[in-house]
N, C-alpha and C positions, 0 to 999 in steps of 0.2 A: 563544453569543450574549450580549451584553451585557447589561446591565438596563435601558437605553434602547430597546435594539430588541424587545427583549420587552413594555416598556411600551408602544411605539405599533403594535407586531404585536395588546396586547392592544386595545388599542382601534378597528383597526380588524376586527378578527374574521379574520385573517389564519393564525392558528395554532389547528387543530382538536381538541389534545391534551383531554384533561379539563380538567388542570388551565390550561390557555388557555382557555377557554372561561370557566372560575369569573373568572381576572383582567382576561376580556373585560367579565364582566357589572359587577366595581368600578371597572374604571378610566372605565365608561360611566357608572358612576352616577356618578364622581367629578367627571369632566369636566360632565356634563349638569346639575349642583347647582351646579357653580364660574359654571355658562354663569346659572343661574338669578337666583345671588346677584348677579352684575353687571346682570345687565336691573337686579335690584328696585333696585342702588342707583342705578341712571341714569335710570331711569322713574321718573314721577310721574303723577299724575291721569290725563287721560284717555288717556296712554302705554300706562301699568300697566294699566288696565281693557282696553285691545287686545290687548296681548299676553296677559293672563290669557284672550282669547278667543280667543287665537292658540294656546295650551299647548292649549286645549279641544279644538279642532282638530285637534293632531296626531292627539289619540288618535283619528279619524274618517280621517286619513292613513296611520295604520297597516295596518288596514285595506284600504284601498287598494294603498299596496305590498305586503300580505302575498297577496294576489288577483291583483296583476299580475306583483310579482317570483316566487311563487313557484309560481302555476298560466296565469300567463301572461291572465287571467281579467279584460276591458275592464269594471267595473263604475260606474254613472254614474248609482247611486243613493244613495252615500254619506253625502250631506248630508243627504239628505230623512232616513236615520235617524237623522243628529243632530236633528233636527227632531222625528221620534217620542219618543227619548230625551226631550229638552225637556219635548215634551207632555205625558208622562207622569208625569215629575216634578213639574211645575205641578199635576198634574192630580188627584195619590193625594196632593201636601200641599192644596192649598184645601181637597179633598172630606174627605180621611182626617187630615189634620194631619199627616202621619209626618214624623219628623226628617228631613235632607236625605240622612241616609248610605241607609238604607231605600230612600230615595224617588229616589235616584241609585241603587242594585241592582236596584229594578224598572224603570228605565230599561232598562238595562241587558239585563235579560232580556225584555223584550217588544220593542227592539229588533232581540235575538239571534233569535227569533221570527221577527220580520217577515224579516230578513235571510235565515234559511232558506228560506222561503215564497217569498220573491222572487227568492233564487238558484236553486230549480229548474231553472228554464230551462237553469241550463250544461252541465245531462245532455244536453239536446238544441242546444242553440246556442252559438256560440262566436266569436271575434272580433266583427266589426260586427254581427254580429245580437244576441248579448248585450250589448253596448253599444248597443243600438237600445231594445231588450226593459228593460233597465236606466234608460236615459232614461225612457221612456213611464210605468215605472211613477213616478220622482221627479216627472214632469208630473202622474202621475193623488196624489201626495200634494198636491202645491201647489195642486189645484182642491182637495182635501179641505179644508185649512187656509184658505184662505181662504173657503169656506163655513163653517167652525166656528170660526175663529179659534183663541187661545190659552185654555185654563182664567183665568179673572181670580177665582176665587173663588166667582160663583156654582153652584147644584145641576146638574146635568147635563151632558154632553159640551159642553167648550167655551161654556159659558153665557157672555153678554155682561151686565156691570154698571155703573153709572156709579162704582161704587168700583173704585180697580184695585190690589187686595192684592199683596203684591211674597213672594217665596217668601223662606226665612229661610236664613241661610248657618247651616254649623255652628258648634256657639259657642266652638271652639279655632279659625275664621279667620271672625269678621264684618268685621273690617276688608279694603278692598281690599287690601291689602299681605298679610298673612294670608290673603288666599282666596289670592292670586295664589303663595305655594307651597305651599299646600293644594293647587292646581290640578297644580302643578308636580310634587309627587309624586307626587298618580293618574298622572300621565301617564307616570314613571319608572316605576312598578309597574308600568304598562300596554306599556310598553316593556319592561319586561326580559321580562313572559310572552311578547312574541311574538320573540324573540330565543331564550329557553328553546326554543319551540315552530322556529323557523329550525333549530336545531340538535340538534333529538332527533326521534323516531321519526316523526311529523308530516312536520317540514322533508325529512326524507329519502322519505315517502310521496310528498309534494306535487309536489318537484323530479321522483322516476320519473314521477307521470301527468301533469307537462307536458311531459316529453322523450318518455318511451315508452309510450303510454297498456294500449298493446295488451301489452307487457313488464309493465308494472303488474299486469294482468287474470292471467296467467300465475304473477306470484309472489307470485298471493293480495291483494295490496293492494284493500282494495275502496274502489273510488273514490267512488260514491254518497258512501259514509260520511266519508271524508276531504275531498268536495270539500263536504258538507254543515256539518262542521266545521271549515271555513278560514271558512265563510259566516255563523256564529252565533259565531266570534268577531270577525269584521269588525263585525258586527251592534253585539254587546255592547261592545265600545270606542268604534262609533261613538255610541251609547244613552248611554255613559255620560259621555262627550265631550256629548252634548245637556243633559244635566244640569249640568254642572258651565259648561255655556254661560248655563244659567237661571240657576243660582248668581251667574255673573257680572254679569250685567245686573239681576238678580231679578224680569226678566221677559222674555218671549219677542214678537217682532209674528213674523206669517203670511209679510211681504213679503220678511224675509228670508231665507228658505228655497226660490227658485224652483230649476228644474231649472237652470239657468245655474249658481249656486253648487255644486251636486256637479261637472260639468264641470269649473272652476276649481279643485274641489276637485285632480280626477284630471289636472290639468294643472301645478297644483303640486307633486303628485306624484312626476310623469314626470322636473319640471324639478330637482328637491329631489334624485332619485334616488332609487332600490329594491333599490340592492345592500346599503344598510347600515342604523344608526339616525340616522345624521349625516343624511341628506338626508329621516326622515321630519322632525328638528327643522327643517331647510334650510327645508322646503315647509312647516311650519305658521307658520312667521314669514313667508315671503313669503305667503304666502295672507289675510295679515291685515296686513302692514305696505304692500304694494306700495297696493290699495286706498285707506287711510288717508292714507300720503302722498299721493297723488292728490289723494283728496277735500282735503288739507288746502291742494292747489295751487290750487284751484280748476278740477280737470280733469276731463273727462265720465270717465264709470266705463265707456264703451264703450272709451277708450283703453287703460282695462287690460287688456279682454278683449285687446284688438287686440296688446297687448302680450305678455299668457300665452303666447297663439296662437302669436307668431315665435316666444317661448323654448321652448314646447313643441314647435315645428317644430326649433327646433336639434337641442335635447334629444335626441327620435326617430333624429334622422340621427347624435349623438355616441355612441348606446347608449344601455343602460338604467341608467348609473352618475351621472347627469346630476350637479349640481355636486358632489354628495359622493362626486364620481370623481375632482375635485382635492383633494381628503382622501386617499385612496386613494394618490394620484401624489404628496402629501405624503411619508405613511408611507413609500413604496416609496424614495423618495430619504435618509431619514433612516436607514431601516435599511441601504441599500443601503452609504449612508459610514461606517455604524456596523459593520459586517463587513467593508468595507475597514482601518478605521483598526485594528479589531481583528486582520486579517492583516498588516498591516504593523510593529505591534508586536509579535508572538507570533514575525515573522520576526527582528526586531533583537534579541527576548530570547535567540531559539534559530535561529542562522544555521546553515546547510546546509556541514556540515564539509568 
């Protein structure tokens, strides 16, 4: 195989060898740093501050395809833990002061927390009743947060002040340019654990109990345990994606957090695709650019629902590889002429006597 085809076999996760696997995880990080350095040099002001909410995001999209691509697992409460995440960060710096790395790990983990606690249900439910059970609860957060609002600084759960203190970025990125690949890299380390986890003992549990639950139960896999631990690392990416959202803005409102936004979340998803890392990037810039343009056209933001909708009706009916299935149908072409052109020379070096 050539060096080309191995390059883009590594990137799209095509070759399961060891050592494919290790030049899966550089040529992803290479590519997703090259993708990063271009936003920052074409973005500006209020560009770069979307898309820094757009990177936030992914890590709350991971997530969701690690749930759907890889237990099949409809969850429709993803935002609302970005939203926890958020809260908590705002919440342990006003009260406790802690620096943001601190105060984005406790994110993080009370997130992972709640994510537990609220995936239970998939022991007992599954398709639209878990995607029922999952909505209810992101509705029962949105009545929370709008009764308590955001931490602003005052003593108590969500106290309300006429001062409204902004949470403090860390002081290697206060500038927006600076958070925004401070953002960029959580999100690449957030990315490569669940690619690590895609591809070792985990991705290979997860895949048996969505294909054979009952084969699973038989060769030991215990699922409790593994469908618990897909659910507190959704959690903890989406927690920690909520923080590094407060980072952005350096502050949080209630309004934008309703269950409609997890929806949109798992619609961008769908549409971004879940067989690889390309379509969780896909679907965190559509879930934050599609929006923005709108609003900037002066168009109701019902049109985008209306518009997710068809794409995630396509989505559905093209499979679960959705746009980073033409990445895929890229690769497949490029390697595909790259073992031709390399048969057709190794014939002309060494013709058949």
């Amino acid at each position: 195989m050539s060096p080309l085809s191995a390059l883009v076999l590594a990137a799209a996760g095509g070759d399961m060898s060891a050592a494919a696997r290790y030049r899966q995880l550089v040529v992803m990080s290479v590519l997703y740093l090259l993708l990063a350095a271009v936003i920052a040099a074409l973005a500006g002001g209020f560009w770069l501050i979307n898309l820094t909410a757009a990177y936030a995001s992914m890590l709350a999209l991971m997530g969701t395809n690690l749930l759907f691509g890889q237990l099949g697992l409809v969850s429709l409460c993803q935002f609302a833990l970005v939203g926890i995440g958020g809260w908590v960060a705002l919440y342990v710096f006003h009260n406790w002061h802690w620096p943001f790395e601190p105060a984005m790990l406790a994110a993080g983990v009370v997130a992972a927390l709640v994510g537990v606690i609220w995936g239970l249900p998939a022991l007992r439910f599954r398709g639209i009743y878990l995607a029922l059970v999952t909505l209810m609860l992101a509705g029962a957060f949105q009545a929370f947060i709008n009764a308590y609002n955001f931490p602003v600084g005052a003593s108590g759960a969500g106290g309300v002040t006429l001062q409204r203190f902004m949470i403090d970025r860390p002081f290697v990125a206060e500038s927006d340019l600076g958070f925004f690949f401070y953002t960029a890299v959580v999100c690449l380390i957030g990315l490569i654990i669940v690619e690590i986890h895609r591809r070792s003992k985990p991705g290979r549990a997860w895949a048996l109990i969505r294909k054979h639950p009952q084969l699973a139960v038989a060769s030991g896999v215990r699922i409790f345990a593994y469908q618990a631990w897909a659910f507190a690392l959704a959690g903890f990416l989406a927690g920690i994606g909520g923080a590094l959202l407060a980072g952005t803005y350096r502050q949080l409102d209630s309004s934008g957090f309703g269950a409609s936004e997890s929806i949109t979340l798992f619609a961008a998803s769908v549409l971004g695709g879940t067989t690889n890392w390309v379509g969780t990037v896909i679907g965190g810039l559509l879930v934050r650019a599609v929006p923005t343009l709108l609003d900037n056209a002066g168009v109701s933001a019902t049109v985008g629902l209306a518009i997710f909708g068809f794409a995630l009706m396509m989505a559905i009916i093209g499979g679960p590889a959705g746009l980073a299935g033409l990445f895929d149908d890229l690769v497949d072409k490029i390697v595909s002429r790259q073992e031709k052109a390399t048969a057709e020379k190794s014939s002309k070096e060494h013709p058949a006597p």
